[in-house]
FIKEVEX-811010 format. One record per residue (C-alpha): x, y, z. Coordinates in steps of 0.2 Angstrom, whole numbers, padded with zeros to 4 digits, always signed. Example, Ala and Ser with C-alpha at 12.3 -4.5 7.8 and 13.67 -1.06 7.14 Angstrom:
2
+0062-0022+0039/+0068-0005+0036/
//
This chain:
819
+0029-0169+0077/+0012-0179+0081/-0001-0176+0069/-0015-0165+0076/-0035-0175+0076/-0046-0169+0065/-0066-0166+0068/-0077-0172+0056/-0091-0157+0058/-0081-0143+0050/-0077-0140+0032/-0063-0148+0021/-0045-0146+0029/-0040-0138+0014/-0050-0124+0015/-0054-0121+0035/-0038-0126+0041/-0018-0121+0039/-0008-0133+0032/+0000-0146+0042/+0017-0142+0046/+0030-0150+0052/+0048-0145+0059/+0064-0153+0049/+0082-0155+0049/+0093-0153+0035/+0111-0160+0036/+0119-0152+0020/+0137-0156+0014/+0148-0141+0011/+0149-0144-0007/+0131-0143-0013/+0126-0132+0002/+0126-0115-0011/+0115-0126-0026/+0106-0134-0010/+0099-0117-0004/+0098-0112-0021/+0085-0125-0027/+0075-0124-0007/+0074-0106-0014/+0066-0110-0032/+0052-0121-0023/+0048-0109-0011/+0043-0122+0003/+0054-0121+0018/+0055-0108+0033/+0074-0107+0038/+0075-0105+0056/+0092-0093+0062/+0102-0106+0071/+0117-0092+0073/+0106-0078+0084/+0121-0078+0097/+0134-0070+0081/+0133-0051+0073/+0130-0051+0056/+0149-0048+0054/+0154-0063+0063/+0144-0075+0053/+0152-0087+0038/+0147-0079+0022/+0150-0062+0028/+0163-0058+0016/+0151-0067+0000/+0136-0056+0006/+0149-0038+0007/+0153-0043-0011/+0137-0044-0018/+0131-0029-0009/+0144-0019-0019/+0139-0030-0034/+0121-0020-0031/+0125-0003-0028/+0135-0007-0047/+0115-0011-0054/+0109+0004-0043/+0123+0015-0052/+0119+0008-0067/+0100+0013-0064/+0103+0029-0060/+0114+0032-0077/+0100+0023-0085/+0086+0034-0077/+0096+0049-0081/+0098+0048-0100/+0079+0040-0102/+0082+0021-0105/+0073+0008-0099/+0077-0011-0092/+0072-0022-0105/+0061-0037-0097/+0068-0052-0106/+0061-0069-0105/+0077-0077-0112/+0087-0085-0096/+0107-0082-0100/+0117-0093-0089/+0130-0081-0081/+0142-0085-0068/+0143-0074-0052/+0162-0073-0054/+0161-0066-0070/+0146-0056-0067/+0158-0047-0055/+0172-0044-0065/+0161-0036-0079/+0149-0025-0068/+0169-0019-0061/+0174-0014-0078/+0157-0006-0085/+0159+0005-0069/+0175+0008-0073/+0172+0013-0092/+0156+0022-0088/+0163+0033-0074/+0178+0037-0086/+0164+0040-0099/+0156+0052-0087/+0171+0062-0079/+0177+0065-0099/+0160+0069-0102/+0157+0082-0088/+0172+0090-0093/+0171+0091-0109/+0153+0097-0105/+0162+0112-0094/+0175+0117-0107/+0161+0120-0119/+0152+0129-0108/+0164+0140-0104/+0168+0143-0121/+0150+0146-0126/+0149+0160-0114/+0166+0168-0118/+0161+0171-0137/+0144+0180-0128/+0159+0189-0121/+0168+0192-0134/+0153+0198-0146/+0142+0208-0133/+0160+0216-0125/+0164+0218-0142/+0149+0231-0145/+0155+0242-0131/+0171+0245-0138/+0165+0246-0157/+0152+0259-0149/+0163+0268-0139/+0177+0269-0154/+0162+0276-0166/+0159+0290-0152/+0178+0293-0150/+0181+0294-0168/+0167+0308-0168/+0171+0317-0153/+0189+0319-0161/+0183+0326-0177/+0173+0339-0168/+0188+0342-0159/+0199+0342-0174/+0187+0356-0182/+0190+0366-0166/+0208+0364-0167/+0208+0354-0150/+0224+0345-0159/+0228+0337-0140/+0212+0327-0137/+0218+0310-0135/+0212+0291-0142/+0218+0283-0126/+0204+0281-0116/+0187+0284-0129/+0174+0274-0116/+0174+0290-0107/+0169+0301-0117/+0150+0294-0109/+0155+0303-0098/+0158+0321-0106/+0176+0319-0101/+0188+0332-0110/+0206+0336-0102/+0224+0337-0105/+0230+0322-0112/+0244+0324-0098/+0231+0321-0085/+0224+0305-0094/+0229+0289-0087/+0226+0270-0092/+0212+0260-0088/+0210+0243-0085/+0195+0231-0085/+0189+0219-0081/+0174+0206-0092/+0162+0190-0088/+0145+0185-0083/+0133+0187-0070/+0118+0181-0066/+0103+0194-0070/+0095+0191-0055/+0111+0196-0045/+0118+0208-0056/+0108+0224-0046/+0116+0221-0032/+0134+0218-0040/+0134+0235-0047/+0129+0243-0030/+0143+0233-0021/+0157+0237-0036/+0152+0253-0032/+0152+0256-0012/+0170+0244-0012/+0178+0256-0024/+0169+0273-0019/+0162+0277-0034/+0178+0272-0043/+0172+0259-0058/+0165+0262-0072/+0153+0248-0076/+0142+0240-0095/+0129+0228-0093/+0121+0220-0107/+0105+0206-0105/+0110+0189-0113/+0094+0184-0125/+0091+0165-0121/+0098+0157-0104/+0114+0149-0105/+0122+0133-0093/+0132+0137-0081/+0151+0128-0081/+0151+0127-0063/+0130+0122-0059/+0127+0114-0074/+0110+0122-0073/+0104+0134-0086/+0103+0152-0080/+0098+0169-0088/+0114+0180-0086/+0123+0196-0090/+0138+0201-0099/+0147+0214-0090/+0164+0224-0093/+0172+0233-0078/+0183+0248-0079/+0196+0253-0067/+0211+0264-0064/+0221+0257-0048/+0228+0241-0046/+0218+0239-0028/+0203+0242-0037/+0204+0227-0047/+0208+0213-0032/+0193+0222-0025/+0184+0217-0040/+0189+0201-0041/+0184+0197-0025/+0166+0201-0030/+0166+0193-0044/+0174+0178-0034/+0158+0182-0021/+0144+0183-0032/+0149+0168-0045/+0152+0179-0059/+0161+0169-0073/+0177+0180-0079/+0188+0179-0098/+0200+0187-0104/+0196+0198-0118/+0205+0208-0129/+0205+0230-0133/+0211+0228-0150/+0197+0225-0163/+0207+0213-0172/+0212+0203-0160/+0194+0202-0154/+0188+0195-0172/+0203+0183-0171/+0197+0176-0153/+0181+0176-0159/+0184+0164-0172/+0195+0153-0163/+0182+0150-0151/+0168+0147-0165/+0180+0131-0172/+0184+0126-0155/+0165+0125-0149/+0163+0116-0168/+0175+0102-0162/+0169+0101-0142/+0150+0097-0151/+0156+0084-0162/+0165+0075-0149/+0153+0076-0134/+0143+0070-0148/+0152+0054-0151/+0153+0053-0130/+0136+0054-0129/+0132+0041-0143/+0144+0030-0135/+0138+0030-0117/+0121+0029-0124/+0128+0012-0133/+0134+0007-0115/+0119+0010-0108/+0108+0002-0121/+0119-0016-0117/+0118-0013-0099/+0097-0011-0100/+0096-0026-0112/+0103-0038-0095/+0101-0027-0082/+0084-0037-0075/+0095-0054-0078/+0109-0046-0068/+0099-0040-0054/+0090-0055-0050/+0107-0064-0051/+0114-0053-0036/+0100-0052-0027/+0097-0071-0027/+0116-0072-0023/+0115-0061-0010/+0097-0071-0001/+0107-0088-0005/+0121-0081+0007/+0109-0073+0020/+0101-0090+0021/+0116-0102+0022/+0121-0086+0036/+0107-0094+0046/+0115-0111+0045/+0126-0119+0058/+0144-0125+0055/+0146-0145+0062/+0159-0150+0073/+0171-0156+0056/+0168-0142+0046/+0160-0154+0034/+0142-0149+0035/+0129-0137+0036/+0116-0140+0048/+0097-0132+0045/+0081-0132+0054/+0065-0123+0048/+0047-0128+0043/+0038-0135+0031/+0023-0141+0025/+0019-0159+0028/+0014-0161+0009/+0030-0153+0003/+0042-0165+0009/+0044-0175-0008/+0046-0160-0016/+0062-0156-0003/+0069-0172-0005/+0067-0171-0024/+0076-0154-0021/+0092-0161-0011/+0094-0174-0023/+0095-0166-0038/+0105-0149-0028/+0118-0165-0024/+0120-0172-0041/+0124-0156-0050/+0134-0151-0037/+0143-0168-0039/+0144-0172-0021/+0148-0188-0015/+0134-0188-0001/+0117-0182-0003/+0108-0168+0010/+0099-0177+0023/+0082-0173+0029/+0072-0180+0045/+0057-0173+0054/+0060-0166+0072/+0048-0169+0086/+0044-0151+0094/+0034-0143+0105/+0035-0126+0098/+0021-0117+0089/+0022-0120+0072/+0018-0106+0058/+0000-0105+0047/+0002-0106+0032/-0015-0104+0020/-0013-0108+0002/-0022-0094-0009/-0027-0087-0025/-0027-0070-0033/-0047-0070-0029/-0045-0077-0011/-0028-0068-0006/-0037-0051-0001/-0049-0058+0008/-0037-0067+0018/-0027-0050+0020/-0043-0044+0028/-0041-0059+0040/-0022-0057+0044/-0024-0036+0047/-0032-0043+0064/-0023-0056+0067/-0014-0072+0061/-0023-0085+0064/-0015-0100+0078/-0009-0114+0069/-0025-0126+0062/-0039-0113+0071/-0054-0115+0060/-0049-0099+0048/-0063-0086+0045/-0058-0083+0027/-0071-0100+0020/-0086-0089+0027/-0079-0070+0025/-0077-0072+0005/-0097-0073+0005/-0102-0064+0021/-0092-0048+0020/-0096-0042+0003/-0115-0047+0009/-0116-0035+0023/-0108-0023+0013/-0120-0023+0003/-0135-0023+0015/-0130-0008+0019/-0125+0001+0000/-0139-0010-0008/-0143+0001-0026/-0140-0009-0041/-0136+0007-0050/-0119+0011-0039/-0118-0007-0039/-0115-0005-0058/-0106+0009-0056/-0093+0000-0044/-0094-0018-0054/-0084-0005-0068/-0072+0000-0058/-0069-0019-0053/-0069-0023-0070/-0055-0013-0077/-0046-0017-0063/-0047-0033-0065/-0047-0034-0086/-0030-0025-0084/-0022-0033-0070/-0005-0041-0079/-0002-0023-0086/-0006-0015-0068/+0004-0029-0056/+0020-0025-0067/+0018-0004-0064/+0022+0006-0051/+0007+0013-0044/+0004+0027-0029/-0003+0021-0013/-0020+0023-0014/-0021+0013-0032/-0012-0002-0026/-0021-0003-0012/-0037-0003-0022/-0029-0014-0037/-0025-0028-0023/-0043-0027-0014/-0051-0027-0035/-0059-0045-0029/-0067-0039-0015/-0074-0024-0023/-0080-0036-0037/-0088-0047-0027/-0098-0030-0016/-0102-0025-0031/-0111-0040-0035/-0119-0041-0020/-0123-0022-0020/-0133-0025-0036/-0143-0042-0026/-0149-0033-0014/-0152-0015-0022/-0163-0027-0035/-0172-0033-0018/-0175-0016-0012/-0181-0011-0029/-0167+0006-0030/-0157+0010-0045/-0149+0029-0040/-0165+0029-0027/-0178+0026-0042/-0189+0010-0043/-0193+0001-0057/-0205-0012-0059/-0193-0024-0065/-0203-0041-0063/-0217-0035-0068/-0234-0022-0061/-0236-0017-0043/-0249-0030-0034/-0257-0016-0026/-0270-0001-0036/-0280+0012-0031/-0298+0008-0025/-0305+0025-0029/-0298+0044-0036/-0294+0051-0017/-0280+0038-0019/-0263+0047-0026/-0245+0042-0026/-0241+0052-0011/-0252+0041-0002/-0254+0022+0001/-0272+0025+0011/-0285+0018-0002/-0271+0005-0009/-0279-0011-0010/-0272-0028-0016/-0275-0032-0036/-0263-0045-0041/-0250-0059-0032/-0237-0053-0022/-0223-0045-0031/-0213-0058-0035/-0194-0052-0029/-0192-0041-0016/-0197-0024-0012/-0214-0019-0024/-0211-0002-0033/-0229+0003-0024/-0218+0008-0008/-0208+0018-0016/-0212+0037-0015/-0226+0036-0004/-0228+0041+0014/-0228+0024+0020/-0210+0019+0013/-0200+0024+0028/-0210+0016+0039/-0208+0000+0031/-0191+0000+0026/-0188+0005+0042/-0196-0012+0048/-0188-0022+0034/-0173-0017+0036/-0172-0015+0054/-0178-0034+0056/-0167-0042+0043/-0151-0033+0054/-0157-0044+0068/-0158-0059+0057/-0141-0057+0050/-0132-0054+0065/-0140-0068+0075/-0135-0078+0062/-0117-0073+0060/-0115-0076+0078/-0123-0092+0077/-0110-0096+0064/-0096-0087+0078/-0101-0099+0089/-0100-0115+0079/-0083-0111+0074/-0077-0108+0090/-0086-0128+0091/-0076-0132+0077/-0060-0129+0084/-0065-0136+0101/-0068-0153+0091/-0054-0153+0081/-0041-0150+0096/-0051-0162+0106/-0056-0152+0119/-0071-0160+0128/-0070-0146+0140/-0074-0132+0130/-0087-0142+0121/-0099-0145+0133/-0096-0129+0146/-0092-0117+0133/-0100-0119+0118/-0115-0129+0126/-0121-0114+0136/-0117-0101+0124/-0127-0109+0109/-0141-0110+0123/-0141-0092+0129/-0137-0083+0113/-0153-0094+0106/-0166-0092+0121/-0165-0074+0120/-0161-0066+0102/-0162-0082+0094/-0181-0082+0097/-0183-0065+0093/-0179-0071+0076/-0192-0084+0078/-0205-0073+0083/-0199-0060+0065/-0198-0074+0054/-0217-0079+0061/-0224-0063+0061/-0218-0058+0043/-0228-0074+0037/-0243-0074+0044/-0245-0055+0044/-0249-0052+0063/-0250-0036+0070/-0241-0040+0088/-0227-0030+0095/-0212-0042+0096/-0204-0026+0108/-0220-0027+0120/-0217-0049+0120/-0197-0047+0124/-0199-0033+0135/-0212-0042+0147/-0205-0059+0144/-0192-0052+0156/-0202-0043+0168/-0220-0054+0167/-0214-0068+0162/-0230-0079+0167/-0243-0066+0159/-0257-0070+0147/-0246-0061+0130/-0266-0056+0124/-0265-0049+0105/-0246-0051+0107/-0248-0070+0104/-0241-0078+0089/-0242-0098+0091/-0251-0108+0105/-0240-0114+0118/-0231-0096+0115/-0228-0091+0133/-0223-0108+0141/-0210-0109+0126/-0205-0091+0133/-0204-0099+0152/-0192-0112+0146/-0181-0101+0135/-0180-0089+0151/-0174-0104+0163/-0164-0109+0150/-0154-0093+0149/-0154-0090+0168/-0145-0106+0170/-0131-0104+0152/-0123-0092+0163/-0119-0101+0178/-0116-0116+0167/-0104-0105+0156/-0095-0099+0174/-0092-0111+0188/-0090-0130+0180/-0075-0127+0170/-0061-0120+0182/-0066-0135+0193/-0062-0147+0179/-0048-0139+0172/-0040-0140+0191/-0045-0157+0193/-0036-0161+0173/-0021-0153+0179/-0018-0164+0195/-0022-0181+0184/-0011-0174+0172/+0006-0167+0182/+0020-0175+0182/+0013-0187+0170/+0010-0177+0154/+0020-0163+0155/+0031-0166+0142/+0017-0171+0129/+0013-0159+0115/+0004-0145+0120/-0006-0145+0102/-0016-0159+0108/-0028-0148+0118/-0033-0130+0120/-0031-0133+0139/-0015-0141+0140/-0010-0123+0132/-0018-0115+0145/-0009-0125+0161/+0008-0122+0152/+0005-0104+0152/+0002-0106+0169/+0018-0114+0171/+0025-0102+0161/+0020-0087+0173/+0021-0096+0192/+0034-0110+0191/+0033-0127+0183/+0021-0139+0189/+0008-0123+0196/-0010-0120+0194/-0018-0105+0199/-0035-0110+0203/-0040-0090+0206/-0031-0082+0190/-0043-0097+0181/-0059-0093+0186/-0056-0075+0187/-0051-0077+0167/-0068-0086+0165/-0079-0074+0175/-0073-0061+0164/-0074-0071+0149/-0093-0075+0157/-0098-0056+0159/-0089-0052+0140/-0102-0065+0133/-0119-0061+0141/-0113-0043+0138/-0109-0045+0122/-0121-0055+0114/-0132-0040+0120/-0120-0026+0111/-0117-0035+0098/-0135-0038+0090/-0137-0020+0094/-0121-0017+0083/-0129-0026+0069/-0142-0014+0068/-0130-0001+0060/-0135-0013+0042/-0150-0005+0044/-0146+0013+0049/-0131+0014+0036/-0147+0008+0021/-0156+0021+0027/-0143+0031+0025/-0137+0027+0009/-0155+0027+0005/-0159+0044+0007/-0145+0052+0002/-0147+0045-0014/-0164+0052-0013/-0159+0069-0010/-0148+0070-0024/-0162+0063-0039/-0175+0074-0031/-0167+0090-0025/-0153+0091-0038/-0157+0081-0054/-0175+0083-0054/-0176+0099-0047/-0164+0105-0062/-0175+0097-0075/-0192+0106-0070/-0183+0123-0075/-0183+0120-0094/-0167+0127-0094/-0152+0118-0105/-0138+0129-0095/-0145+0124-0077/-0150+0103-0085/-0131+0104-0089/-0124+0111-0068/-0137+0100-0062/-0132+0087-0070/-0114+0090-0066/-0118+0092-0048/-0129+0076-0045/-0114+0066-0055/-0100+0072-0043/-0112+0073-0026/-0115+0054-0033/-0098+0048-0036/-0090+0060-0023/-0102+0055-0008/-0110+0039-0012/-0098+0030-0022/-0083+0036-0013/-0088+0041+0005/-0101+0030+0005/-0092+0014+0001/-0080+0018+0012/-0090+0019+0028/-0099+0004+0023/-0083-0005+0021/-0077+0000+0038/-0093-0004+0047/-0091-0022+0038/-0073-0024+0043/-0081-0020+0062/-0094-0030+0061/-0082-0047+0055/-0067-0042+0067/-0076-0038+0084/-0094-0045+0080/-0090-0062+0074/-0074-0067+0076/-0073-0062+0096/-0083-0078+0095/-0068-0092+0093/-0055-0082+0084/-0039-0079+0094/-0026-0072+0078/-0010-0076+0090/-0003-0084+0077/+0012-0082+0066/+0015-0081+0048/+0024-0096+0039/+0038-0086+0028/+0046-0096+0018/+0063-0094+0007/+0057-0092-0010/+0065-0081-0025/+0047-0076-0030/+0048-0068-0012/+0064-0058-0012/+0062-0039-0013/+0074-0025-0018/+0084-0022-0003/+0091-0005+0002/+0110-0008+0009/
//
């Protein structure tokens, strides 16, 4: 691919410009083509273009080697989870253990095999005891209905005894509850039935045990003291031991039934007390033995767990490297022997050492008898922008790619937005005390940025941990200009030194500047504290800061328009030169540029004249004497030729270039339509046209009706847009005065009650109102107004953002992927 010419009026390559790209080819014998790939991926360097777009996923050559070590992850993934579960963590080693992929594969199978063993034991195990923790609460809470029941029996039967009721049977003693005395021959045996329930549910099992059976139960509840886990659930529930009695055989699979139905938990449980004391024991020593062996289980799997943390990171990035290697040689044609792999995809011009130094050494240890071959192929494709960036410089390019990717080699606005964006943030949040304030923020941020990048933080942190530079560098700003305007939390200080201006007799206070007269030099650095807290201070900040607005957006789309110069020099486009940035520079400076003139002259000699009288009539009596409106001699004939000027940018901007676009394409058709359309911005545009109507077409009207309205968007604009700039001055008013408010109404106000309660809740309130509103809200709106005022007040200028980015195959790149 040719090499695009370079302008020599710009700034260095490096820094304005993408890199220079180029499109290669990469023949790659079979052999080395996985260690190949493999070392492409450790430098980083090289864009892989898919060559099989025509073949599903399953169709493709590695299929089979990327289904493998997609099960080899959801191994790790299981292996996480069982990691996360029992509370250990990945150990980050720096120690590189060479492990081969085969056997990475054989031993992930059989640690899955051991630990899912390990857990199915464990979870039964886990159950059995369970079970047998709630059937001795069975065994000892059913245990004291019978004994109580007995007790009462025993009674009852001596009272009995004493009145010669010799008949009175033992049979059935837990109904003597209910005052039940009869014939023993009218007695029968009761059943029952004894578990858990939960205690939430255990109201309404005892209203439906009693509506299934009519009444026919006899039912004991008692509470459980401490929640207990649940066999089934796992999940640690607060329950009830129950015991059911019952007299009919239909009773009882009614019963169950419930029991089924409500999740009650049933054992078997014993009448005889001795038995009961029996079971009770046995169930002690088995639950002994269950906790000493899920013991030694759980010590095991921890074990496991432990040698699975200390190379689970090492393992990971094996698989998922395995698995990128193999999407990548996916991408990679087959040759007609079935010997190579054939690979296109970009690169950057400066990097092709580094690839060749790659294939040679992928070739050697691969012990391949040919080496990969690399050329360069000639293209007339768009190639990708690539910008090479640093921790400080990568946000603000992130700023610059949110609105578009810049076109390959288009002067890039990130050289001029590292300075100016932070700037007109800070025109408009100027206060060097929440400059401070803010500068901490950045500071901690930026102090504790390795601990930081490697945690996982929410949304709204990481996005404030990645912008940390930029905040660092508003704050700065923020804390220049609040020095200019003399604010610390809306307070002046006489920093470098006493005001130049005193009172000329006692009717002059500090509520007034009538009386003020003029003592010492100027103040040296910006605003002089005198201004401050006087009736005159609106006024004149309003001025100041409405002027410098102007200033700084006439100069910023000044710089818009040299950019778009720039890149009209750069791609050697004569046409744009001359019928673009000609008349633009003209009109832009003949109307708005003056104005700045006319500030900048007025601020130093101190005149009186009103610049919106001298704009206003330069328009509409344009050959009138200005009067007391007069600034400099020879100021109204200066104003006659800026006018002319301005009348004849437009036309200028409009009619010449469709007529010599036509007139390029009809020289150049048939002739150069195969030369590289990077060589100019218009050769770009006449293939579009081909594109659109047919090889070989221009359509003359589609042209000049693109540059009529790309005519009316410029004189338009350059209107809206100075006007838009004025928001640096309405947003530092702002910021201003609702700063103001809160010292004056809240803090102050709090201190004149010589209160300490009412100090304290005024000074609570000014500190949240200040951080809430002025250092949250605040620096918001200002951000987003200096985001506008980059992306649609300066870079509308030349910036076009139709590019795309240059993705490259890199390991440092590859990201967790969900299968």
């Amino acid at each position: 691919m040719g090499e695009v010419a370079r302008g020599g009026c710009c700034p260095p390559m490096d820094l304005f410009r993408s890199e220079s790209m180029q499109l290669v080819q990469l023949i790659i014998p079979i052999e080395s083509a996985h260690l190949t790939v493999s070392y492409l991926g450790d430098l980083g360097l090289l864009q892989f273009k898919d060559l099989n777009t025509d073949k599903s996923p399953f169709q493709r050559t590695y299929a089979a080697q990327i289904k493998r070590c997609g099960e080899m992850a959801r191994k790790l993934r299981f292996f996480k989870e069982q990691m996360s579960k029992a509370d250990v963590l990945p150990v980050h080693s720096t120690t590189v253990v060479d492990v081969n992929i085969d056997d990475l594969e054989v031993k992930l199978a059989e640690i899955e095999s051991e630990l899912t063993e390990m857990n199915a034991n464990g979870e039964k195990l886990q159950r059995s005891y369970n079970e047998l923790v709630e059937y001795k609460l069975v065994l000892e809470k059913a245990g004291e209905f019978f004994h109580t029941a007995q007790s009462r029996a025993i009674e009852q039967q001596r009272e009995n005894e004493s009145r010669q009721l010799v008949d009175e049977s033992l049979e059935t003693p837990l109904l003597q509850d209910q005052d039940f005395v009869g014939d023993s021959s009218k007695q029968v045996k009761l059943g029952f039935l004894a578990g858990l329930v939960a205690r939430e549910k255990s109201v309404a099992f005892e209203r439906i045990l009693f509506r299934a059976t009519r009444g026919n139960v006899f039912l004991r509840q008692a509470a459980v003291e401490n929640p207990t886990t649940d066999p089934v659930t796992g999940e640690k529930t607060e329950k009830n031991v129950f015991v059911v009695f019952y007299a009919a055989e239909k009773a009882k699979s009614k019963i169950l039934k419930i029991c089924d139905a409500f999740g009650a938990n049933r054992y078997p449980f014993a009448e005889d007390v001795g038995k009961q004391t029996e079971m009770t024991k046995e169930v002690s020593r088995r639950i002994l033995e269950l906790k000493t062996t899920i013991d030694a289980g759980l010590l095991h799997r921890a074990t496991l767990l432990q040698t699975i943390g200390a190379q689970f990171e090492q393992w990971n990035l094996l698989v998922r490297k395995e698995k990128s290697i193999y999407h990548t040689l996916n991408m990679l044609s087959l040759d007609v022997t079935k010997k190579c792999l054939v690979a296109e995809g970009w690169s950057p011009v400066f990097a092709t050492k580094q690839i060749q130094d790659a294939l040679h050494r992928a070739a050697i240890d691969a012990n391949s008898q040919v080496s990969a071959i690399l050329q360069v192929l000639h293209t007339r494709e768009l190639p990708p922008t690539y910008f090479r960036t640093n921790k400080f410089t990568s946000s603000f390019q992130g700023i610059i790619d949110s609105y578009g990717v810049a076109k390959y080699q288009e002067a890039n606005p990130t050289v001029y937005t590292v300075v100016t964006f932070p700037f007109l943030f800070a025109v408009m949040f100027g206060d060097w005390g929440h400059g401070i304030c803010i500068l901490l923020a950045a500071l901690y941020f930026i102090i504790r940025e390795k601990k930081l990048s490697s945690q996982k933080l929410d949304d709204i942190t990481e996005m404030t941990f990645g912008g940390r530079y930029v905040i660092f560098m508003m704050a700065l700003f923020s804390i220049y200009t609040g020095v200019i305007y003399n604010e610390f939390f809306s307070v002046s200080f006489k920093i470098f030194g006493p005001s130049a201006y005193e009172c000329r007799d006692l009717s002059c206070t500090e509520a007034t500047t009538v009386g003020l007269i003029k003592a010492r030099r100027t103040y040296p650095f910006g605003v002089d504290p005198v201004w401050h807290g006087s009736r005159s201070e609106l006024p004149f900040l309003n001025s100041l800061k409405m002027k410098m607005s102007i200033l700084l957006g006439v100069a910023q789309m000044n710089l818009g328009i040299m950019m778009s110069f720039c890149n009209a020099k750069f791609f050697k486009n004569s046409v744009n030169v001359w019928f673009q940035f000609v008349p633009q520079i003209i009109f832009l400076n003949s109307l708005f540029g003056y104005l700045s003139l006319l500030i900048i002259v007025k601020w130093c000699t101190g005149s009186q004249a009103d610049l919106y009288h001298i704009l206003i009539y330069m328009f509409l009596s344009p050959t009138d004497d200005l009067g007391e409106n007069q600034l400099f001699v020879g100021q109204k004939y200066l104003q006659l030729v800026l006018l002319i000027l301005a009348f004849i940018a437009v036309p200028w901007m409009l009619l010449p270039k469709p007529f010599i676009l036509k007139k390029q394409h009809e020289n150049r058709h048939g002739v150069e339509s195969y030369a590289p359309l990077q060589t100019t911005e218009e050769s770009l545009q006449v293939e579009s046209n081909h594109d659109s109507h047919g090889h070989g077409e221009f359509e003359f009207s589609e042209v000049f009706v693109h540059q009529l309205i790309h005519t009316i968007e410029f004189v338009l604009g350059a209107v809206s847009n100075t006007a838009s700039y004025l928001r640096l001055w309405a947003l530092s008013l702002a910021h201003s005065e609702l700063s103001s408010v809160f010292y004056e109404k809240v803090l102050l106000m709090a201190w004149g009650y010589n209160n300490v309660v009412i100090l304290i809740i005024g000074l609570i309130v000014f500190i949240f109102a200040t951080v809430g509103v002025l250092l949250v809200m605040e620096t918001l709106s200002a951000f987003l107004h200096a985001l506008r005022l980059h992306w649609v007040e300066f870079q509308n200028k030349f910036y076009e953002g139709d590019g795309y980015k240059f993705h490259p195959f890199s390991f440092l790149l590859v990201e967790d992927e969900d299968e």
